[in-house]
LUMMIBA-859008 format. One record per residue: residue in three letters; x, y, z of N, C-alpha, C in turn. Coordinates in steps of 0.1 Angstrom, whole numbers, plus 5000, padded with zeros to 4 digits. Layout:
alaXYZXYZXYZ;...
//
This chain:
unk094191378904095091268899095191268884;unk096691268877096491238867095691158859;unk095191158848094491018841094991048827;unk094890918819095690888808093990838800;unk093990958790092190948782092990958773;unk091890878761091490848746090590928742;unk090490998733089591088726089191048714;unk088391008710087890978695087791118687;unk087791148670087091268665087391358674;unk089391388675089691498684089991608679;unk089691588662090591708652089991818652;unk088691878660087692008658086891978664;unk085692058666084892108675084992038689;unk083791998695084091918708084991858709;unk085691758704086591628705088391778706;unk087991848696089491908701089591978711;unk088492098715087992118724088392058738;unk087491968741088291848751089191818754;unk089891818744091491718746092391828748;unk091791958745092892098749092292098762;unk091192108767090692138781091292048793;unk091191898789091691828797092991838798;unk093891848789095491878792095991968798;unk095092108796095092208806094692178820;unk093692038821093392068835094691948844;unk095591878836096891818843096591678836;unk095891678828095791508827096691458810;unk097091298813097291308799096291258786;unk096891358778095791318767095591288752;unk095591208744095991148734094091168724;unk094791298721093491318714093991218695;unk092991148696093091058681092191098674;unk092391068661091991088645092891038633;unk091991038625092491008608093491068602;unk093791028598095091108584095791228588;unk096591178599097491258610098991298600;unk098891218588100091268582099591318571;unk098291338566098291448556096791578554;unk095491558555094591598557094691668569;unk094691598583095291638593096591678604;unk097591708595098691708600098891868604;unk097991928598098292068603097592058620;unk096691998623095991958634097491888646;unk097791858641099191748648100291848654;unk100191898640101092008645100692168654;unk099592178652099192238662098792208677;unk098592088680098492038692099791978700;unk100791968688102091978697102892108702;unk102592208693102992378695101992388711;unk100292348707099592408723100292308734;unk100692208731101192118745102792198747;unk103592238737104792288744104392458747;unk103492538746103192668747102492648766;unk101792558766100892548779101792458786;unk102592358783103292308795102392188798;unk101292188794100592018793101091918786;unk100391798789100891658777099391588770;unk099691698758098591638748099391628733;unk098891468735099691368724098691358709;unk098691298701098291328692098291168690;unk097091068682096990948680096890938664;unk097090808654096190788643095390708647;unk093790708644092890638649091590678639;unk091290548627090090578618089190528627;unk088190558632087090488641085690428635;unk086590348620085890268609086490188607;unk087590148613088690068612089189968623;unk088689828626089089778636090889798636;unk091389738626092889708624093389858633;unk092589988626093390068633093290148645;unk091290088651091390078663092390008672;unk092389948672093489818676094689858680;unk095589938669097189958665096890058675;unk095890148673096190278682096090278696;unk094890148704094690148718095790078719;unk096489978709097989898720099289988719;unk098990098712099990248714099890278723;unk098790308726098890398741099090318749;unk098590248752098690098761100790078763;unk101190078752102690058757103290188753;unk102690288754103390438762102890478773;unk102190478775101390548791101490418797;unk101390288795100990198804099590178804;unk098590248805097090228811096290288799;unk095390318804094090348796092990428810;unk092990518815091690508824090290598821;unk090290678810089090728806089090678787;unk087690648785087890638771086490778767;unk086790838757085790958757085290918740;unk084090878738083190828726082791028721;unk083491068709083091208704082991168690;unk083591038686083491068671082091048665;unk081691118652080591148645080591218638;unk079891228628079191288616077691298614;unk077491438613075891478607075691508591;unk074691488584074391548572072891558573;unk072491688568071191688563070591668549;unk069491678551068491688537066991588542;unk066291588530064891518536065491338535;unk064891248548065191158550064891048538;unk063891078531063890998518064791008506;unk065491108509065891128497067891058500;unk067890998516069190898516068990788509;unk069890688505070190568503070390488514;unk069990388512070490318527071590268531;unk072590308518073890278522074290408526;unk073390518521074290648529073690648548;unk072890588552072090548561072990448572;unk073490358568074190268570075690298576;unk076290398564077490458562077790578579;unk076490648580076690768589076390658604;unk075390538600075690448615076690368619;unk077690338607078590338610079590388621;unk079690538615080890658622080190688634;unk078990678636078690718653077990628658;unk077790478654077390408660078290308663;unk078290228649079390098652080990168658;unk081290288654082790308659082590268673;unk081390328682082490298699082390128699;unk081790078694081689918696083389838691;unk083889948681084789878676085689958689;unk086390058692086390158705086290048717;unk085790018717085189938738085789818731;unk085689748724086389578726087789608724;unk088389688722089889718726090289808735;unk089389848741089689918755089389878763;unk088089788765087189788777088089618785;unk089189568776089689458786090689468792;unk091389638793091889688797091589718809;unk090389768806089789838818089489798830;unk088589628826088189538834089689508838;unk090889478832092189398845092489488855;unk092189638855092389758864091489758874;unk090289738871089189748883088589838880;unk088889978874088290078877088490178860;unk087490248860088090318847086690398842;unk086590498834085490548831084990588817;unk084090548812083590578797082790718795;unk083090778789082390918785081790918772;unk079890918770080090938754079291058751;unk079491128740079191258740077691198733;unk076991208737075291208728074791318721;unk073491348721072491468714071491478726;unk070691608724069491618731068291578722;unk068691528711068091508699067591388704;unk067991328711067491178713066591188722;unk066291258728064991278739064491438741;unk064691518731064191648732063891688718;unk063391758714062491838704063091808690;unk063191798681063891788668063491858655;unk064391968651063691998638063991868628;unk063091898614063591818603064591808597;unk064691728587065691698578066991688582;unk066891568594068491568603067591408604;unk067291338601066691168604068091108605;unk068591088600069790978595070991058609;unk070991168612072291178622071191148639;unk069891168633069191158649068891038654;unk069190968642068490848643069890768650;unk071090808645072390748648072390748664;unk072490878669072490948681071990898685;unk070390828684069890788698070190668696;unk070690558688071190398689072390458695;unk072890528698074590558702073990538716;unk073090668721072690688735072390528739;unk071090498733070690338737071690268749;unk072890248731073990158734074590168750;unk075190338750075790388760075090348777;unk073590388775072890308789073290178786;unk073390068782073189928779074289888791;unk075689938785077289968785077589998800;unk076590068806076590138820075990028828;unk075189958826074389888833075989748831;unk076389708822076889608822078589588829;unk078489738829079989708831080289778847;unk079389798854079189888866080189768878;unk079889668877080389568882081589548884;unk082789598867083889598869084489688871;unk083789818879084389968888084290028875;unk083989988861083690108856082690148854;unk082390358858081690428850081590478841;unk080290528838079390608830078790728828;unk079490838819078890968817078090988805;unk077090998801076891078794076291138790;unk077091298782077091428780076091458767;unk075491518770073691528763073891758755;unk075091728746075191878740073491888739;unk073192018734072092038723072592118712;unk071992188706072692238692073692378692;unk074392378687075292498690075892488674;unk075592608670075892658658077292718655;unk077892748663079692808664080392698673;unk081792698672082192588678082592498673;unk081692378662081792268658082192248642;unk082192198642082492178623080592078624;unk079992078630078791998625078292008611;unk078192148607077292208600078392218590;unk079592258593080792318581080692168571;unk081092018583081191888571079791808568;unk078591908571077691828567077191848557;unk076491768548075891778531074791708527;unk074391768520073191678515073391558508;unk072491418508072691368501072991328487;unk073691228482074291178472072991148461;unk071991138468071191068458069991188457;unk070791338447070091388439068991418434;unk068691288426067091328422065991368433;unk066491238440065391278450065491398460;unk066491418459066691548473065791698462;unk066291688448065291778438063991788438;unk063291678435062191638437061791678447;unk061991668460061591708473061591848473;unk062691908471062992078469061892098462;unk061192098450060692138444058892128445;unk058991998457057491998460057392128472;unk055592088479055292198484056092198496;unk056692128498057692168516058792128511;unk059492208502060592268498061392328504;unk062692378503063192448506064092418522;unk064492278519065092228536066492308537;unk066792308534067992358535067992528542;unk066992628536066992728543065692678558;unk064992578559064292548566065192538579;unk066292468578066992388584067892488593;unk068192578587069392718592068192798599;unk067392838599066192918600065292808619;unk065992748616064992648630066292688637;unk067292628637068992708640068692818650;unk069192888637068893038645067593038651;unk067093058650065393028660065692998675;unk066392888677066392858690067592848696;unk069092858690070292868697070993038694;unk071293048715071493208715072693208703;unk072793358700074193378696075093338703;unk075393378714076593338722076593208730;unk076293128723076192978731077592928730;unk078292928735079592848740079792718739;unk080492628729080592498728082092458735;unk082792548742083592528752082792448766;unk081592518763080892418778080792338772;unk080792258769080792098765082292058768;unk083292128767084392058771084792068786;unk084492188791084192208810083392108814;unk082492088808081691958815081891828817;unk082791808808083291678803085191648813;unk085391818818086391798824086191778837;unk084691858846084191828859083791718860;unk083091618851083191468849084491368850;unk085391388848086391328847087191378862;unk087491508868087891528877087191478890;unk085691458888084991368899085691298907;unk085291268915086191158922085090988919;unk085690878921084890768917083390758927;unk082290698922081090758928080490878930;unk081390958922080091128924080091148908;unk080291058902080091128885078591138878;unk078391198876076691208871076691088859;unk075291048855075190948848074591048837;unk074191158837074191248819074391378827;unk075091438821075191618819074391648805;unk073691768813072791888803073691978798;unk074192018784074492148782073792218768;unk072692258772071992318759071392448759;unk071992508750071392648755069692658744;unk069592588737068092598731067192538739;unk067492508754066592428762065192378751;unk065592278746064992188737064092078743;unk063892068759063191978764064091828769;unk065091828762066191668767066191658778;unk066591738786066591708806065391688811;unk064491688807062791638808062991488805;unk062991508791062391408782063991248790;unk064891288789065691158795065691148810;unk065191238818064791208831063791118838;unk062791148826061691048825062290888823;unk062990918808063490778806064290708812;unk065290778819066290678828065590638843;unk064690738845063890678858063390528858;unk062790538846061290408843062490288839;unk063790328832064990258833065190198844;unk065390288848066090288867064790138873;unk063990178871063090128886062589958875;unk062689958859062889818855063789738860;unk065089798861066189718867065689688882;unk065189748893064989738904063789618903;unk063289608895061689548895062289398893;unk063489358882063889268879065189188889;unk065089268901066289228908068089288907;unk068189358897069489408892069889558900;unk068889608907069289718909070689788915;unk071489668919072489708919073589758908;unk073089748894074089758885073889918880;unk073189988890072690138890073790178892;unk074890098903075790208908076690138910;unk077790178903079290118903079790108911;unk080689978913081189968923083289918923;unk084089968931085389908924085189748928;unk085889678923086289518921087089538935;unk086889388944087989388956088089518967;
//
């Protein structure tokens, strides 16, 4: 069945990824982002060339996802072109490295912003959409970082990623009631594919990122590429992340998994959150809620 999905952060890696996969697989899809008329317009126009080359309907949104105003403007776009709303897909984000002391806490603040506060601003203009429908599904793209192995000098995007994850269980448990579900897709590191690594940078605040370099555990930056390569094959495919996310959505209601694994550095996450959503799982049971494990349609 067709479905009419929102894409956050659809201009490159995953997020574009996605929003080409799903239009190929018949659905419609309104991959959204920033500055659609000038930074990104070559993006716009390339995803209207692949929607008339393939014969799919993948639309193209403006959508800052730091922006309530222009959260807003863009879910009541789609909302009076398509009519509906029935997947919303949480991809947007930003990483940067360097040693964790050496951020500001407004550069701290700033990166929880873009992957944390966006889906909050995201879900109160979608999700009362979703609730008048009965039924509808959230997808948010997470890390393995949040429950599997971590190298250093990545604090500030790991730390984002697992308040995102938190949130995301929180979100599942609360809204299971009103027929909507919950996926989410647990990447691990993949070094081709993404712009992660192309727009990430070291901190603004210099001295100290120097000072660090120059003491005895120096050198993060080749530290950082060097753990990389170490543990993600060459040919790790960050197209599976968008297959996965399209077998999720083609589910039918009640068979959708509540996290997909795609990591080829088997980093330990499919351990490490199995544990966690279990002990999850069996709190809610202990406290009487256990039905909010499993969604159900309204009526």
């Amino acid at each position: 069945m067709n479905k009419v999905i929102l894409i956050t952060g659809a201009s490159s890696g995953f997020g574009r990824l996605t929003a080409e996969a799903l239009a190929r697989a018949g659905h419609t899809v309104y991959a959204s982002m920033r500055n659609t008329t000038t930074r990104n317009a070559p993006v716009v126009q390339q995803m209207a060339a692949f929607s008339r080359e393939h014969g799919v309907d993948l639309r193209t949104v403006e959508l800052d996802v730091q922006s309530q105003p222009s959260v807003d403007a863009a879910v009541a776009g789609v909302i009076a072109d398509a009519g509906r709303i029935d997947v919303l897909i949480h991809n947007a984000g930003h990483m940067v490295f360097g040693p964790a002391e050496a951020f500001t806490p407004e550069q701290y603040a700033q990166l929880y912003d873009v992957n944390v506060l966006s889906t909050q601003r995201v879900n109160r203009a979608v999700l009362p959409h979703l609730r008048r429908q009965g039924e509808g599904l959230l997808v948010w793209v997470s890390s393995s970082s949040s429950a599997g192995g971590t190298p250093p000098y990545l604090a500030p995007y790991f730390a984002a990623k697992a308040a995102m994850d938190a949130i995301a269980v929180q979100y599942a448990r609360e809204l299971s009631r009103w027929g909507i579900e919950t996926s989410i897709i647990v990447p691990g590191a993949f070094t081709g594919g993404t712009n992660h690594f192309a727009h990430s940078g070291v901190p603004a605040d210099g001295q100290r990122a120097v000072e660090y370099e120059a003491g005895p555990y120096g050198g993060f930056g080749e530290q950082i590429q060097k753990a990389f390569a170490a543990i993600v094959p060459e040919d790790a495919d960050a197209s599976l992340v968008a297959e996965a996310i399209v077998d999720v959505v083609d589910a039918p209601f009640g068979k959708r998994p509540f996290r997909v694994h795609i990591d080829p550095s088997q980093d330990g996450a499919d351990v490490g959150f199995t544990v966690l959503d279990r002990v999850r799982a069996e709190m809610l049971h202990r406290v009487g809620m256990g039905d909010l494990l499993t969604p159900a349609r309204r009526g």
